[in-house]
C-alpha positions as CSV (number, residue, x, y, z in Angstrom):
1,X,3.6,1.5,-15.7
2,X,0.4,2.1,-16.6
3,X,-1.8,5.3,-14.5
4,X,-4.9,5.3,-15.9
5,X,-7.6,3.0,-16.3
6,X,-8.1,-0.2,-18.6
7,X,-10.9,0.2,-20.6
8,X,-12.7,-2.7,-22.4
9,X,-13.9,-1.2,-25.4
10,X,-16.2,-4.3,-26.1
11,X,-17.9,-3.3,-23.1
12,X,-17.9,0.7,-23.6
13,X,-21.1,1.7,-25.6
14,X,-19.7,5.6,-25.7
15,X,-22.3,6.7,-23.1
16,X,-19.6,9.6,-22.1
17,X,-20.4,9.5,-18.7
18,X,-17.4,8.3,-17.4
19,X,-15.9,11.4,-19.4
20,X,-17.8,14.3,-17.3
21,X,-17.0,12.4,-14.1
22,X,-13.4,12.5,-14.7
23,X,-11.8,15.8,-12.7
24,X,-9.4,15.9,-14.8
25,X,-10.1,15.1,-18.0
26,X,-7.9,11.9,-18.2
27,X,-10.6,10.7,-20.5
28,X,-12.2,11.0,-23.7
29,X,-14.3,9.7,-26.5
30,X,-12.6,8.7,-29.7
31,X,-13.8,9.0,-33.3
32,X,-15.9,5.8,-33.4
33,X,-17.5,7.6,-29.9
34,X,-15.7,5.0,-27.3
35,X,-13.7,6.3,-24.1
36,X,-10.2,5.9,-24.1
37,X,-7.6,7.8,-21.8
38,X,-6.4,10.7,-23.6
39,X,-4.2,11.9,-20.9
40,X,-2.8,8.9,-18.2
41,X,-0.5,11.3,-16.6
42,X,-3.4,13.7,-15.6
43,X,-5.3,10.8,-14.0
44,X,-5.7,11.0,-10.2
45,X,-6.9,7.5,-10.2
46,X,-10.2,9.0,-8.0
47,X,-12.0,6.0,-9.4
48,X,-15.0,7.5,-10.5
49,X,-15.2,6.6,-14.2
50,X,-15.1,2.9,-12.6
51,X,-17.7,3.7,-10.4
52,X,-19.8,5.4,-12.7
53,X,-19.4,3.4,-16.0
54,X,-23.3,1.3,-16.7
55,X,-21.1,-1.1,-18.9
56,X,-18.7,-2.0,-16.1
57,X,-16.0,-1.6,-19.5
58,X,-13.3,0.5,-17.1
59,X,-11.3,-0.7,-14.1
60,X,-8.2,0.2,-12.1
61,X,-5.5,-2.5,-11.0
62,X,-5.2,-2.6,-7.4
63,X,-1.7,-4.1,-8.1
64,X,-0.8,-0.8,-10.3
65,X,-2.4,1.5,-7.6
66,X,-0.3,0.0,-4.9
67,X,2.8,0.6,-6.9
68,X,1.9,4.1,-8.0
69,X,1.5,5.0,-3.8
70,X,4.6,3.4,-2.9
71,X,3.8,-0.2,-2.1
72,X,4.7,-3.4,-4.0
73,X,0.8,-4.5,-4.4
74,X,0.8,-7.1,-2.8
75,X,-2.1,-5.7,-0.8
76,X,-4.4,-6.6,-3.8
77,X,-6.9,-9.8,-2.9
78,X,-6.3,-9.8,1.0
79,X,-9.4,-7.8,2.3
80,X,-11.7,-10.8,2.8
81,X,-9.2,-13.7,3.1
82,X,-10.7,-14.3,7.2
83,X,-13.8,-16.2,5.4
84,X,-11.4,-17.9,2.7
85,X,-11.9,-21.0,4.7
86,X,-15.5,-20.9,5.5
């Protein structure tokens, strides 16, 4: 299972800003200067290099999350389903 963000590296234009957000250094910029997650164990999955990312080119599975705290997932796409209908 994957801990630590997906990052689209079409999307990532190397900014490093998702890198001095991270507490605790999860991420880092490769030789051709895009992020990728040099160490997925040490991520904490805070969500701030999803937060902060301009490019919108990282993002954390809900699904993954779930089962990383215990739970199946399944949790992932209910909060809004009262005004499905509407």
């Amino acid at each position: 299972m994957q801990l630590g963000p997906t990052i689209n590296r079409k999307w990532c234009k190397g900014c490093g800003i998702c890198v001095a957000f991270c507490p605790r250094k999860a991420l880092a910029l490769d030789g051709e200067g895009k992020v990728y997650v040099a160490k997925p164990e040490e991520c904490s999955r805070c969500r701030l290099c999803e937060l902060r990312c301009p490019d919108f080119a990282i993002s954390l599975d809900e699904a993954a999350e779930g089962a990383a705290n215990g739970g199946d997932g399944s949790e992932r796409g209910t909060e809004h389903t009262a005004d499905a209908g509407q």
